[in-house]
PDB file of N, H, CA, C and O in Angstrom:
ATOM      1  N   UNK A   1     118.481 182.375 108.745  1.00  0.00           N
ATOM      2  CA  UNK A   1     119.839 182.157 108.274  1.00  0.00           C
ATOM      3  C   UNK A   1     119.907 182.473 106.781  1.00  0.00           C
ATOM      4  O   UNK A   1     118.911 182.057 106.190  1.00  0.00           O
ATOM      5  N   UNK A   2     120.701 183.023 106.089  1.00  0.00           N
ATOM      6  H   UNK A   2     121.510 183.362 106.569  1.00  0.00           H
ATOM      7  CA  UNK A   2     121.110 183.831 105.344  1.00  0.00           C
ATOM      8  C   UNK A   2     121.967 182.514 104.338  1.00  0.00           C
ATOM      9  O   UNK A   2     123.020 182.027 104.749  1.00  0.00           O
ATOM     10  N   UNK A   3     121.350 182.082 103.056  1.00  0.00           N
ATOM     11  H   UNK A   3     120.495 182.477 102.721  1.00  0.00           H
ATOM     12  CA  UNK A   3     121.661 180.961 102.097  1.00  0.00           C
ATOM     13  C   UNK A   3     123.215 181.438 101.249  1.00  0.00           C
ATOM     14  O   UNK A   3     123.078 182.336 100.419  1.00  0.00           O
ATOM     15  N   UNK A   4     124.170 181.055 101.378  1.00  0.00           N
ATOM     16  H   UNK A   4     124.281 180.325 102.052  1.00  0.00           H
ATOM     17  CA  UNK A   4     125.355 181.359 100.805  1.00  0.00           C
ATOM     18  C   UNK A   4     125.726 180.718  99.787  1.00  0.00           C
ATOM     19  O   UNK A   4     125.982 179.581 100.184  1.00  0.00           O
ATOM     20  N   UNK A   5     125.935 180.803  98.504  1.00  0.00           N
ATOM     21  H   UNK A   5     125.727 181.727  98.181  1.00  0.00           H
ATOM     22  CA  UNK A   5     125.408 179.888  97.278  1.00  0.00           C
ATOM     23  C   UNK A   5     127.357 180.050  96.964  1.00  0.00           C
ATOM     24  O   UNK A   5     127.980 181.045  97.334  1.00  0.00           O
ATOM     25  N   UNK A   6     127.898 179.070  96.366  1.00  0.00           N
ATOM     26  H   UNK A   6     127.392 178.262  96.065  1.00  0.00           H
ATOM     27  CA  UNK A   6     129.445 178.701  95.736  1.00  0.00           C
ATOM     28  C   UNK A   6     129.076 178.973  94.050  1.00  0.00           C
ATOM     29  O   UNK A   6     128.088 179.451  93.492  1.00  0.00           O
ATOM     30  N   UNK A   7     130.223 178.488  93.608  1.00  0.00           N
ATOM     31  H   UNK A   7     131.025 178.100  94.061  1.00  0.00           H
ATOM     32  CA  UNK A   7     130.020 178.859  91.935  1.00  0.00           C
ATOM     33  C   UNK A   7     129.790 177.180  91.690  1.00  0.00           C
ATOM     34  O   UNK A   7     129.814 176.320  92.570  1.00  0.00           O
ATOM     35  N   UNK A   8     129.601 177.013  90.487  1.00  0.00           N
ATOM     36  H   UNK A   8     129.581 177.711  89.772  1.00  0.00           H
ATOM     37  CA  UNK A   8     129.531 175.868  90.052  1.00  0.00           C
ATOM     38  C   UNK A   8     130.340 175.432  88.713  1.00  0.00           C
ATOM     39  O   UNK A   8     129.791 175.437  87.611  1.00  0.00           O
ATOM     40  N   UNK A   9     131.771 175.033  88.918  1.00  0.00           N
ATOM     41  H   UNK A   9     132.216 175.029  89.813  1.00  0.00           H
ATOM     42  CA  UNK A   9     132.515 174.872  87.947  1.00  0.00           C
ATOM     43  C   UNK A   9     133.081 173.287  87.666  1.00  0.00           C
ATOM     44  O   UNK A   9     133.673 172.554  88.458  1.00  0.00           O
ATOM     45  N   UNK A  10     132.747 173.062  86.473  1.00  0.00           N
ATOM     46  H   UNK A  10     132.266 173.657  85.829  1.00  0.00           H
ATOM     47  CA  UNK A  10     133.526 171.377  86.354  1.00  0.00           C
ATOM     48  C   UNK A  10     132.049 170.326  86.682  1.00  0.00           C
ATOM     49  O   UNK A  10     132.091 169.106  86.523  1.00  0.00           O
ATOM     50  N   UNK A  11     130.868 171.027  87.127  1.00  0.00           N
ATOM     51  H   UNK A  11     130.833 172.018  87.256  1.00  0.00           H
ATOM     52  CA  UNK A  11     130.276 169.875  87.520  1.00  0.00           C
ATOM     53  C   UNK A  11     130.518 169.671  89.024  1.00  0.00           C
ATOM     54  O   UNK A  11     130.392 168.641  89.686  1.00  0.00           O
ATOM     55  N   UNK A  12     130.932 171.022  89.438  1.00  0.00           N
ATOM     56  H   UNK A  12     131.034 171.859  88.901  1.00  0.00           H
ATOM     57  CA  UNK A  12     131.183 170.829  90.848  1.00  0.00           C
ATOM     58  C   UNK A  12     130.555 172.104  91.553  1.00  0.00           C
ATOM     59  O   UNK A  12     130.208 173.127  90.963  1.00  0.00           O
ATOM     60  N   UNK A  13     130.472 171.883  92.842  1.00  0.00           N
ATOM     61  H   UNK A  13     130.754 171.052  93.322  1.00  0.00           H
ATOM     62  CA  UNK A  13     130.118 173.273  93.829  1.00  0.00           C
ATOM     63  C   UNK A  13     131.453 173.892  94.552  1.00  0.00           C
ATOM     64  O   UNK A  13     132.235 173.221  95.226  1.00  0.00           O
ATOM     65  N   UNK A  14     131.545 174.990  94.347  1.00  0.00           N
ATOM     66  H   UNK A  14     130.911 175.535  93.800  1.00  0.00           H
ATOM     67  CA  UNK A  14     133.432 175.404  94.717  1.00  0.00           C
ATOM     68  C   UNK A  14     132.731 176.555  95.685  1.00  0.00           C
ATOM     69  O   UNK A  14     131.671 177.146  95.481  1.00  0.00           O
ATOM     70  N   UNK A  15     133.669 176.697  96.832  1.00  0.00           N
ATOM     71  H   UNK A  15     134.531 176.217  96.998  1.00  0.00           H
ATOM     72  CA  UNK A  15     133.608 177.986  97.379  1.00  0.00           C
ATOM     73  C   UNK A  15     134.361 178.945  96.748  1.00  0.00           C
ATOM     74  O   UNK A  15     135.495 178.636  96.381  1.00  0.00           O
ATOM     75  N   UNK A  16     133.980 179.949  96.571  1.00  0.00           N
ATOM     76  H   UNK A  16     133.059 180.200  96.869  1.00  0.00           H
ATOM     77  CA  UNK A  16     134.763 181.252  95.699  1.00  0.00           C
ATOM     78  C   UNK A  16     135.699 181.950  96.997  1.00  0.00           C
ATOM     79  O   UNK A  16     135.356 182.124  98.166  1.00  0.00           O
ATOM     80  N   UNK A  17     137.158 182.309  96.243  1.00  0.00           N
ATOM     81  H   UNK A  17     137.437 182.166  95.293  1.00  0.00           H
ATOM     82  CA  UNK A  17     137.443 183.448  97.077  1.00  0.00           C
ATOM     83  C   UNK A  17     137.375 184.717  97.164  1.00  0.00           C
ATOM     84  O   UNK A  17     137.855 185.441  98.036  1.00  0.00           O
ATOM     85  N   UNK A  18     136.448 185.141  95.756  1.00  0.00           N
ATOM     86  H   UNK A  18     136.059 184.553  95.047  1.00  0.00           H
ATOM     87  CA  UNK A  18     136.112 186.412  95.576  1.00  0.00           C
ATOM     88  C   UNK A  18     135.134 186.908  96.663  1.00  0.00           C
ATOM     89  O   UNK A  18     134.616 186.313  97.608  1.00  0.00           O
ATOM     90  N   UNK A  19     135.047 188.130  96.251  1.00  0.00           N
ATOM     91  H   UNK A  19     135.467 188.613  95.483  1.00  0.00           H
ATOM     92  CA  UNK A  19     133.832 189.180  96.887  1.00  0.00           C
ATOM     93  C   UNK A  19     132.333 188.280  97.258  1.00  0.00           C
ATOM     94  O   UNK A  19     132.349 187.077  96.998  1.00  0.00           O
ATOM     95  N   UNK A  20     131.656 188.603  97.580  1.00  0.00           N
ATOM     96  H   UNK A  20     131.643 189.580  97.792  1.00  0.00           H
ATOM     97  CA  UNK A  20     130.370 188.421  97.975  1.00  0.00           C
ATOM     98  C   UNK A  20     129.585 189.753  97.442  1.00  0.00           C
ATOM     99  O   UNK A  20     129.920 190.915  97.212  1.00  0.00           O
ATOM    100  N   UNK A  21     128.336 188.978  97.356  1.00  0.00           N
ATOM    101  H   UNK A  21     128.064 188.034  97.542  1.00  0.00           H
ATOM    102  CA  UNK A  21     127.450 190.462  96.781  1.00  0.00           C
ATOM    103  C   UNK A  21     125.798 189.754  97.839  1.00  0.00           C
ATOM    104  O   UNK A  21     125.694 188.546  98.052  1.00  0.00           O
ATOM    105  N   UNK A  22     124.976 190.532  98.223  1.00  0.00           N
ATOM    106  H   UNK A  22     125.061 191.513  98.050  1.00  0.00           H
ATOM    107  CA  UNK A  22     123.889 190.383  98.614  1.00  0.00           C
ATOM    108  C   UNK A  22     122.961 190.256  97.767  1.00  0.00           C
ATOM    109  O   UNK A  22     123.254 190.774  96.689  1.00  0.00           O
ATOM    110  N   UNK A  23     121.449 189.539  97.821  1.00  0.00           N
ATOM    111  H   UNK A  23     121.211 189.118  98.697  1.00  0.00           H
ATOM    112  CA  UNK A  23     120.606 189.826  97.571  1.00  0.00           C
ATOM    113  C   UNK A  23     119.549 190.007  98.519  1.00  0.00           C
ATOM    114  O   UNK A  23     119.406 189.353  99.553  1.00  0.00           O
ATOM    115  N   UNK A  24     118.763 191.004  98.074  1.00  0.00           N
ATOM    116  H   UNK A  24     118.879 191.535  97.235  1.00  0.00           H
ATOM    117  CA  UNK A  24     117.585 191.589  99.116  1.00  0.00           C
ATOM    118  C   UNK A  24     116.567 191.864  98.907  1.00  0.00           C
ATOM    119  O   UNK A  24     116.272 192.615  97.977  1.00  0.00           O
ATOM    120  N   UNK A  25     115.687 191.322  99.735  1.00  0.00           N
ATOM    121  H   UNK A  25     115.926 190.712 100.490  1.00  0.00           H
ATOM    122  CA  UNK A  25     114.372 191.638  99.327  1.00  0.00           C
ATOM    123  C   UNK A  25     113.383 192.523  99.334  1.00  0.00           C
ATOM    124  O   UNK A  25     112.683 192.635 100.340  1.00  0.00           O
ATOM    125  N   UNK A  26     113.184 193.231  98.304  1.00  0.00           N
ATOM    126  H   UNK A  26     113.752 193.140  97.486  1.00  0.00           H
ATOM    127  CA  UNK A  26     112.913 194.578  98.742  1.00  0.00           C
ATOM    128  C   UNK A  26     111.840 194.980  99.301  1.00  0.00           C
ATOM    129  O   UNK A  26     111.993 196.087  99.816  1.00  0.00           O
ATOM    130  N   UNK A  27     110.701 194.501  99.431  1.00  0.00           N
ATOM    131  H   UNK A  27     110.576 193.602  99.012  1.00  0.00           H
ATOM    132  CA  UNK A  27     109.285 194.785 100.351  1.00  0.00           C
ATOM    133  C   UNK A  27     109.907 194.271 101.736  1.00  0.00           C
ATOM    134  O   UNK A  27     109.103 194.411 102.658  1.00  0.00           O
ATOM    135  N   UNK A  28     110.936 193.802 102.058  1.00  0.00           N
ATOM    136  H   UNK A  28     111.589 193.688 101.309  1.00  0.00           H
ATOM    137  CA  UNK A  28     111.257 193.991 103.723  1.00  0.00           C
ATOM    138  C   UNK A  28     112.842 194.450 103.976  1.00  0.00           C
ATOM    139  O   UNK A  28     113.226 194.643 105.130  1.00  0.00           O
ATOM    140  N   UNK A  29     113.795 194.623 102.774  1.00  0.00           N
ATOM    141  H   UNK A  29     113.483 194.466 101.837  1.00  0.00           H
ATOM    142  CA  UNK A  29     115.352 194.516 103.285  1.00  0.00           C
ATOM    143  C   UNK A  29     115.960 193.513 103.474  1.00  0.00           C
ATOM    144  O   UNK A  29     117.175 193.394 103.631  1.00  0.00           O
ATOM    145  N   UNK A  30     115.024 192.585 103.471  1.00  0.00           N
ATOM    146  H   UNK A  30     114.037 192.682 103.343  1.00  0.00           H
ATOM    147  CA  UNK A  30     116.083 191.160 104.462  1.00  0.00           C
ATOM    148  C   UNK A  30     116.940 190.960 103.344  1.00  0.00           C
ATOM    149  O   UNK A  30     116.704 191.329 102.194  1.00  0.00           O
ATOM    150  N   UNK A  31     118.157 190.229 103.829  1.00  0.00           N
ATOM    151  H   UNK A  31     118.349 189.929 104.763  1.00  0.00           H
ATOM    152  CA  UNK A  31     119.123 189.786 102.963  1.00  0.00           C
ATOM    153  C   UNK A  31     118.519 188.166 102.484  1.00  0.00           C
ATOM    154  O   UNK A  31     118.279 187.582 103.541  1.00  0.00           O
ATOM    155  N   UNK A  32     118.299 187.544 101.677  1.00  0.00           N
ATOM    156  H   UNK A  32     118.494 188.018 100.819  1.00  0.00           H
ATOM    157  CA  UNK A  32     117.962 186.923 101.010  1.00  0.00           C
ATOM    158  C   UNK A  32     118.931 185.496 101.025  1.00  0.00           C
ATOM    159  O   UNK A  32     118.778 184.331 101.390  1.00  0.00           O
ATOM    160  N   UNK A  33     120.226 186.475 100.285  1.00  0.00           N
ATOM    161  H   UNK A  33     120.351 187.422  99.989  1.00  0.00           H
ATOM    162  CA  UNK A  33     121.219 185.507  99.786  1.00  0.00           C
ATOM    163  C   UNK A  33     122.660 185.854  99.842  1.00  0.00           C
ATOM    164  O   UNK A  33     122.803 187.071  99.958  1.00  0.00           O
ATOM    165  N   UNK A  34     123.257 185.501  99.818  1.00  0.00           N
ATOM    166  H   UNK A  34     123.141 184.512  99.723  1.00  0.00           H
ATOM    167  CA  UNK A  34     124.905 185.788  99.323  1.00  0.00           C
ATOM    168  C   UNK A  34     125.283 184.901  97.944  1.00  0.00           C
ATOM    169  O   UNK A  34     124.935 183.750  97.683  1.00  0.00           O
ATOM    170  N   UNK A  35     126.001 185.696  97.255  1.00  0.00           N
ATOM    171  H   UNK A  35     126.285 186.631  97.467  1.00  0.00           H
ATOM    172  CA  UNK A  35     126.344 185.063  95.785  1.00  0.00           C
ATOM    173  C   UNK A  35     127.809 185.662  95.771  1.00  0.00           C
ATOM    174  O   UNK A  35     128.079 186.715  96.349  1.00  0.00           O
ATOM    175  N   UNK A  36     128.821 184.840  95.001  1.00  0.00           N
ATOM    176  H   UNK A  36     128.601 183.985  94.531  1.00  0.00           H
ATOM    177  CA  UNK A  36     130.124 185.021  95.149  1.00  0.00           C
ATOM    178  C   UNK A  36     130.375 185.501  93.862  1.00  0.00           C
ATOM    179  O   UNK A  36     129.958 184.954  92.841  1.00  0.00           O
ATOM    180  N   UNK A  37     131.398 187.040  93.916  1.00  0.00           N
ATOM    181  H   UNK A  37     131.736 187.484  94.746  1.00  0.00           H
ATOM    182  CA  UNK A  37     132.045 187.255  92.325  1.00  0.00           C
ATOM    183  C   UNK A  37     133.074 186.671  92.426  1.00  0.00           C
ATOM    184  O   UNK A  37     133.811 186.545  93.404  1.00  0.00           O
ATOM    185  N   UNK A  38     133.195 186.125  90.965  1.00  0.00           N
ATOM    186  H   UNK A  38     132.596 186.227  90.171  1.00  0.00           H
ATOM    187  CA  UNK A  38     134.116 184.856  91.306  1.00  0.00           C
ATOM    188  C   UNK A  38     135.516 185.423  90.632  1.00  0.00           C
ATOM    189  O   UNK A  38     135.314 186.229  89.723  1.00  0.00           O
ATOM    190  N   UNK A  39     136.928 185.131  90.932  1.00  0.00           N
ATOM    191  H   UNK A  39     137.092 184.477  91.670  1.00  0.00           H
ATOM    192  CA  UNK A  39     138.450 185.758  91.257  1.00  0.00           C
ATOM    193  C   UNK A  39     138.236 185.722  89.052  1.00  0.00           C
ATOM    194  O   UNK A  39     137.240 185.435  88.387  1.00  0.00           O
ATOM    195  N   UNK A  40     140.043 186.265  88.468  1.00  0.00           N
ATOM    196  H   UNK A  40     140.852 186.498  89.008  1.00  0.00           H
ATOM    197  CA  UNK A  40     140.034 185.974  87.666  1.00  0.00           C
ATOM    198  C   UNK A  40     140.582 184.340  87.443  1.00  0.00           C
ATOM    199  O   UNK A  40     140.529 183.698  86.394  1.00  0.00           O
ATOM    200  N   UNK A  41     140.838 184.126  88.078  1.00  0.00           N
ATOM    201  H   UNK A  41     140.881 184.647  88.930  1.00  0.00           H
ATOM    202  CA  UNK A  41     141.391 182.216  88.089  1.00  0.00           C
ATOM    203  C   UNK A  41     140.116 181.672  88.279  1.00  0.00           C
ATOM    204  O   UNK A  41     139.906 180.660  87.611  1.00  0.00           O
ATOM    205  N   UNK A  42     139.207 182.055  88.999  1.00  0.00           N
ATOM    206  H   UNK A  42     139.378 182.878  89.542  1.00  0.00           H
ATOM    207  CA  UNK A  42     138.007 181.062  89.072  1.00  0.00           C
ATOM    208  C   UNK A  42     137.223 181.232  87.882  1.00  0.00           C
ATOM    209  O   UNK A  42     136.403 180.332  87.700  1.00  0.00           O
ATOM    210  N   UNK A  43     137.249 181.956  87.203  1.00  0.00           N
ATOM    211  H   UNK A  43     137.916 182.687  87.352  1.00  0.00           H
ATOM    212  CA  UNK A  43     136.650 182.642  86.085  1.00  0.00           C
ATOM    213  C   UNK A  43     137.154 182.018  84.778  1.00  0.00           C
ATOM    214  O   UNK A  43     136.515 181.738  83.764  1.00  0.00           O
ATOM    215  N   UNK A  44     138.815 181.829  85.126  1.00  0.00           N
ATOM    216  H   UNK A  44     139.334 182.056  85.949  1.00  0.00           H
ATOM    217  CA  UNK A  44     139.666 181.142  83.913  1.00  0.00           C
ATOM    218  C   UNK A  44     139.219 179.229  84.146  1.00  0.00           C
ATOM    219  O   UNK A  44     138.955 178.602  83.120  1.00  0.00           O
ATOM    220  N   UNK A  45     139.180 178.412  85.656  1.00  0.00           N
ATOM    221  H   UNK A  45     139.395 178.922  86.489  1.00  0.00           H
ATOM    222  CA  UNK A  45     138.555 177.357  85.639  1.00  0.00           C
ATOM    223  C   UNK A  45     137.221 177.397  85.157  1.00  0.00           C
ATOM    224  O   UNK A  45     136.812 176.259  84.929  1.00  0.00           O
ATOM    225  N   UNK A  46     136.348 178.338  84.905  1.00  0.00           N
ATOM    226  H   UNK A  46     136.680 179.263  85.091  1.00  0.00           H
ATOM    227  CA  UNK A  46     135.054 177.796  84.623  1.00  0.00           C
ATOM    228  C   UNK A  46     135.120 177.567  82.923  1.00  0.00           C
ATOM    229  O   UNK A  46     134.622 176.556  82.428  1.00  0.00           O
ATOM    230  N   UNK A  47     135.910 178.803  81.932  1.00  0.00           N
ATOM    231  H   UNK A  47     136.315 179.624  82.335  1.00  0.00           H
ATOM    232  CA  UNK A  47     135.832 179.302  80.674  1.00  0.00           C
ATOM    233  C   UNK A  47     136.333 177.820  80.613  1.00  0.00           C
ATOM    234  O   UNK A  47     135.409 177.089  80.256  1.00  0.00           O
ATOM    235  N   UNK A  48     137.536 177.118  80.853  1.00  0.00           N
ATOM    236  H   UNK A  48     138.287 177.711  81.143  1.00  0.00           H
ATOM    237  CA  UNK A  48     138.568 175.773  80.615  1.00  0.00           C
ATOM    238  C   UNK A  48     137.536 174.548  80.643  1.00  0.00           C
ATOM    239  O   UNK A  48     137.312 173.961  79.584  1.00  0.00           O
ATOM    240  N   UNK A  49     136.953 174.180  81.727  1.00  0.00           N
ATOM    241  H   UNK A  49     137.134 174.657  82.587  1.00  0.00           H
ATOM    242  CA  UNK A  49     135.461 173.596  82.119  1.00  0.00           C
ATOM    243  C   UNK A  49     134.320 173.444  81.269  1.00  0.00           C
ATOM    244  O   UNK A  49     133.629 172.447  81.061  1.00  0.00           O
ATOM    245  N   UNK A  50     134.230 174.806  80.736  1.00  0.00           N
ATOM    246  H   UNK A  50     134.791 175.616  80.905  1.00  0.00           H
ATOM    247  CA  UNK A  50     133.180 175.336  79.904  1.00  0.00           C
ATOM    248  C   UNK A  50     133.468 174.360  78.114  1.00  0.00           C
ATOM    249  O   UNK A  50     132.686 173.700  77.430  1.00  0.00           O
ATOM    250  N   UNK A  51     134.740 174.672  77.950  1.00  0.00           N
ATOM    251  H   UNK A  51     135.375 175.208  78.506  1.00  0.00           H
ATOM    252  CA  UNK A  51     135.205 174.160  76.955  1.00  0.00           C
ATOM    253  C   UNK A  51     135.621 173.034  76.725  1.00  0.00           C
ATOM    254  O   UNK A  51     136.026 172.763  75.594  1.00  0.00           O
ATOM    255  N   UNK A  52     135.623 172.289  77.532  1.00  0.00           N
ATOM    256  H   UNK A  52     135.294 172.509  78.451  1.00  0.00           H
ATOM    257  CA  UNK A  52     136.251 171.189  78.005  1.00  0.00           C
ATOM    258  C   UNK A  52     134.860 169.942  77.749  1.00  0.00           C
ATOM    259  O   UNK A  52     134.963 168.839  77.213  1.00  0.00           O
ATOM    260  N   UNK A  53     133.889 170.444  78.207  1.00  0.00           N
ATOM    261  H   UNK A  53     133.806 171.340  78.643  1.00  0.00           H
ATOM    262  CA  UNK A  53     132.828 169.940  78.606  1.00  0.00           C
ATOM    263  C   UNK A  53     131.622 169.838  77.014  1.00  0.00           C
ATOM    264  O   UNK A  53     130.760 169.018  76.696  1.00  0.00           O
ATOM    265  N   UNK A  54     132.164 171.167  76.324  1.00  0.00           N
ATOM    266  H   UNK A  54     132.864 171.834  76.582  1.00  0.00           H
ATOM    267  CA  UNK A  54     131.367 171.679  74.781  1.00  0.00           C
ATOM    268  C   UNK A  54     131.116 170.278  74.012  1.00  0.00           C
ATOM    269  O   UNK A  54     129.994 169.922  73.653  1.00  0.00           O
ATOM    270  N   UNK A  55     132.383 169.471  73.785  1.00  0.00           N
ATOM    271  H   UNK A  55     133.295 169.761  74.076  1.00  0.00           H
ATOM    272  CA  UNK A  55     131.751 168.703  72.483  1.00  0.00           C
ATOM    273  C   UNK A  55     130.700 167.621  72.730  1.00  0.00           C
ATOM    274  O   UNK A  55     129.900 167.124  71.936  1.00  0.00           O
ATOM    275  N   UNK A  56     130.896 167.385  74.004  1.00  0.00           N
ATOM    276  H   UNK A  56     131.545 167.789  74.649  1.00  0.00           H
ATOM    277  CA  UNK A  56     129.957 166.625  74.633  1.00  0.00           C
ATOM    278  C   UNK A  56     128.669 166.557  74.702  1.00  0.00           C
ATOM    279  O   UNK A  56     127.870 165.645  74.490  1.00  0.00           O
ATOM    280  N   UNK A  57     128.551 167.765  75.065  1.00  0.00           N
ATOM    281  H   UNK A  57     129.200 168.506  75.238  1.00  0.00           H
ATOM    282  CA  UNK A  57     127.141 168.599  75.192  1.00  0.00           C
ATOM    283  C   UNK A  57     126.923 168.944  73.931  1.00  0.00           C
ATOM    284  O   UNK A  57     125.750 168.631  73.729  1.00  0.00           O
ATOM    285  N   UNK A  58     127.306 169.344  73.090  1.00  0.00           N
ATOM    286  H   UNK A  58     128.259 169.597  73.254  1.00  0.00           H
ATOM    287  CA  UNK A  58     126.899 169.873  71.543  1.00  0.00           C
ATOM    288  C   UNK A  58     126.114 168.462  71.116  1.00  0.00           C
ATOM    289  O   UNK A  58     124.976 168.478  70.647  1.00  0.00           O
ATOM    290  N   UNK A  59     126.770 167.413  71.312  1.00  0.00           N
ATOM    291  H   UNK A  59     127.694 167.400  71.693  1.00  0.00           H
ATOM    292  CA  UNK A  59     126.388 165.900  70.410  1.00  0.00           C
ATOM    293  C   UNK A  59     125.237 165.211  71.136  1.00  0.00           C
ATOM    294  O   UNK A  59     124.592 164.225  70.779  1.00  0.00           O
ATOM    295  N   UNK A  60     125.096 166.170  72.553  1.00  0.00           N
ATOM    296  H   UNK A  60     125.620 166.971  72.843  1.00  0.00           H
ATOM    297  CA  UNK A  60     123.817 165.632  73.224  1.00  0.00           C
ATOM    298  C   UNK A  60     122.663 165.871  72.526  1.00  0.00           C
ATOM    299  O   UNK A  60     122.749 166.906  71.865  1.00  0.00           O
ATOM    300  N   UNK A  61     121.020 164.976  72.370  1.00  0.00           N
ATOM    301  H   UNK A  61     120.950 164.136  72.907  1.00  0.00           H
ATOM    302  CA  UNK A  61     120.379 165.320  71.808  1.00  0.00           C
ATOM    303  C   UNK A  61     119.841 166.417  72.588  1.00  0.00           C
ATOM    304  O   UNK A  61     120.340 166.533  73.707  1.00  0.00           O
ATOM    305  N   UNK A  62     118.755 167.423  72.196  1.00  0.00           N
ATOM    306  H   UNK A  62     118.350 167.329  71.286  1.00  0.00           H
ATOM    307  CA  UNK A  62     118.365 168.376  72.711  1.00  0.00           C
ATOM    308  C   UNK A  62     117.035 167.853  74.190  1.00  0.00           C
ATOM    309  O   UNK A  62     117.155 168.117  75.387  1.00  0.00           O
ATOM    310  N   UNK A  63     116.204 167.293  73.696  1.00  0.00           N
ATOM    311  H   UNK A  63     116.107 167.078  72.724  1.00  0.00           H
ATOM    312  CA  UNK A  63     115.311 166.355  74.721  1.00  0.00           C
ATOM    313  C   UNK A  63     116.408 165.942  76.224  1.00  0.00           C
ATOM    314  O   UNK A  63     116.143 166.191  77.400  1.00  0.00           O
ATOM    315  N   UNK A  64     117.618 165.273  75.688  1.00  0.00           N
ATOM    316  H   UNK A  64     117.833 165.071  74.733  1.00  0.00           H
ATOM    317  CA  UNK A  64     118.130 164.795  76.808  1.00  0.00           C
ATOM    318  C   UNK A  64     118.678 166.187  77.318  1.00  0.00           C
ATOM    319  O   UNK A  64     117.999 166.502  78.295  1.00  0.00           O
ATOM    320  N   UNK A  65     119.310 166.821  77.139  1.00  0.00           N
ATOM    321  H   UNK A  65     119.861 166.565  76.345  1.00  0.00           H
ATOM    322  CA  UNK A  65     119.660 168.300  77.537  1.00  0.00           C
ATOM    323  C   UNK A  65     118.995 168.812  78.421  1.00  0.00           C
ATOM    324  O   UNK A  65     119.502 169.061  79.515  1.00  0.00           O
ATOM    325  N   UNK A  66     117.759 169.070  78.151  1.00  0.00           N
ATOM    326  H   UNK A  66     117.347 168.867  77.263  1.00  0.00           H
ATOM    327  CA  UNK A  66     116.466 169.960  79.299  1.00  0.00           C
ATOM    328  C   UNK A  66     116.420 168.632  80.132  1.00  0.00           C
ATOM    329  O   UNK A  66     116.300 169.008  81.298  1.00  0.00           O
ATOM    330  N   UNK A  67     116.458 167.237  80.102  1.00  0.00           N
ATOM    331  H   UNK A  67     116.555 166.932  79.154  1.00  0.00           H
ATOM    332  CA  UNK A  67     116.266 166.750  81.320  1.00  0.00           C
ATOM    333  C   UNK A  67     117.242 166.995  82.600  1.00  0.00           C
ATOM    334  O   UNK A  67     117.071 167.028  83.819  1.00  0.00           O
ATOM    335  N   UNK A  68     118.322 167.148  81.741  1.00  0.00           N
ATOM    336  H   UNK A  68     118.460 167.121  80.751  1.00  0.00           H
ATOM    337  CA  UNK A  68     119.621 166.614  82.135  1.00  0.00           C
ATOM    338  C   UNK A  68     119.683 168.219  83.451  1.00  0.00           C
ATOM    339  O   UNK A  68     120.040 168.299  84.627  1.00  0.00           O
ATOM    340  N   UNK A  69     119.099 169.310  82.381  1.00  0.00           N
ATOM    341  H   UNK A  69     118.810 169.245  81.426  1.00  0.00           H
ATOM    342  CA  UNK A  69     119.265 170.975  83.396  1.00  0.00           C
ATOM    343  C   UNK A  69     118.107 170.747  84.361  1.00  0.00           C
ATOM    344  O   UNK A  69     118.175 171.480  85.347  1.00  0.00           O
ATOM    345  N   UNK A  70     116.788 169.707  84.325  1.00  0.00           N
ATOM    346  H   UNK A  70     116.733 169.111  83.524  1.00  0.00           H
ATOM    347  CA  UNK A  70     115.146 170.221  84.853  1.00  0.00           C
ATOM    348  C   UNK A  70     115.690 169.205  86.168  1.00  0.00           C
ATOM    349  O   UNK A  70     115.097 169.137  87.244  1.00  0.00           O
ATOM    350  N   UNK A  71     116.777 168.545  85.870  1.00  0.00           N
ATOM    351  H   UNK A  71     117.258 168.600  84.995  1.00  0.00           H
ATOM    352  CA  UNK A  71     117.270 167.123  86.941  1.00  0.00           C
ATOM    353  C   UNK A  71     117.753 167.474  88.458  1.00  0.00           C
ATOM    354  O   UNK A  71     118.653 168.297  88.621  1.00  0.00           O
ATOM    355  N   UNK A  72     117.202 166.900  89.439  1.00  0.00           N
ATOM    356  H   UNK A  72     116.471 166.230  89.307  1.00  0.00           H
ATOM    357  CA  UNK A  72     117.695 167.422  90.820  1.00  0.00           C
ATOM    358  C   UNK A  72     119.503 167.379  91.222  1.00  0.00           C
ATOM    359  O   UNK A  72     120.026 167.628  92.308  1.00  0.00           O
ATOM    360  N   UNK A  73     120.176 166.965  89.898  1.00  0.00           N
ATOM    361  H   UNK A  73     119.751 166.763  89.016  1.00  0.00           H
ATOM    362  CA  UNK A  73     121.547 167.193  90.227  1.00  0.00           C
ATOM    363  C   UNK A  73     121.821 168.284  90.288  1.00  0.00           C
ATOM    364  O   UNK A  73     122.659 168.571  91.143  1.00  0.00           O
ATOM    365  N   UNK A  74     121.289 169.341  89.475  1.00  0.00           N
ATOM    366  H   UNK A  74     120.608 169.108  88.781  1.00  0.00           H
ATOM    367  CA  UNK A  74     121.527 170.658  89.576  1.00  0.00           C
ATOM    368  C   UNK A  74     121.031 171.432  90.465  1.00  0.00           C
ATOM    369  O   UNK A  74     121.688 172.461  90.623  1.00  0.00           O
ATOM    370  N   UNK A  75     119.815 171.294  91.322  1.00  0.00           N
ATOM    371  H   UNK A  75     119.281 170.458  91.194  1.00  0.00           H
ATOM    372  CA  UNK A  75     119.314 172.033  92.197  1.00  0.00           C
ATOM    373  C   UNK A  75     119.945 171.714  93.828  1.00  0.00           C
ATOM    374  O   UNK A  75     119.537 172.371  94.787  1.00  0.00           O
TER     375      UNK A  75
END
C-alpha cells in the first residue's frame, strides 16, 4: 500500500486539494509515496500559520526547539 502524506498547516495534518506528485524508488520503480502540491489558498493558510505562529517560536529557547522538532508529535 502506497503511504499518502497531507500538508501540515497550523499544527495540523490537512488533506490537500491540489495535485499529487509520486515518489519512486529507483532500484525497483515502486511508488513509494504520494505527496500533495498544495492549491494557492493552501499555500496562503500555511504563509498566515507560518506567521502567526513566528513570535512564539522566535522567543523559544533554541534547546527547547530541536526537542520540540526530534518529538513524536511531529512524526
Amino acid at each position: 500500500m502506497v503511504q499518502e502524506y497531507g500538508l501540515f498547516i497550523g499544527g495540523k495534518w490537512k488533506k490537500s486539494e491540489g495535485k499529487r506528485f509520486e515518489t519512486i524508488n529507483p532500484a525497483t520503480g515502486e511508488v513509494l509515496a504520494t505527496f500533495p502540491s498544495a492549491t494557492k489558498e493552501e499555500l496562503g493558510d500555511a504563509v498566515r500559520a507560518a506567521k502567526g505562529a513566528f513570535e512564539r517560536w522566535r522567543k523559544t529557547p533554541a534547546p527547547r526547539r530541536g526537542e520540540m522538532l526530534l518529538s513524536d508529535r511531529f512524526l
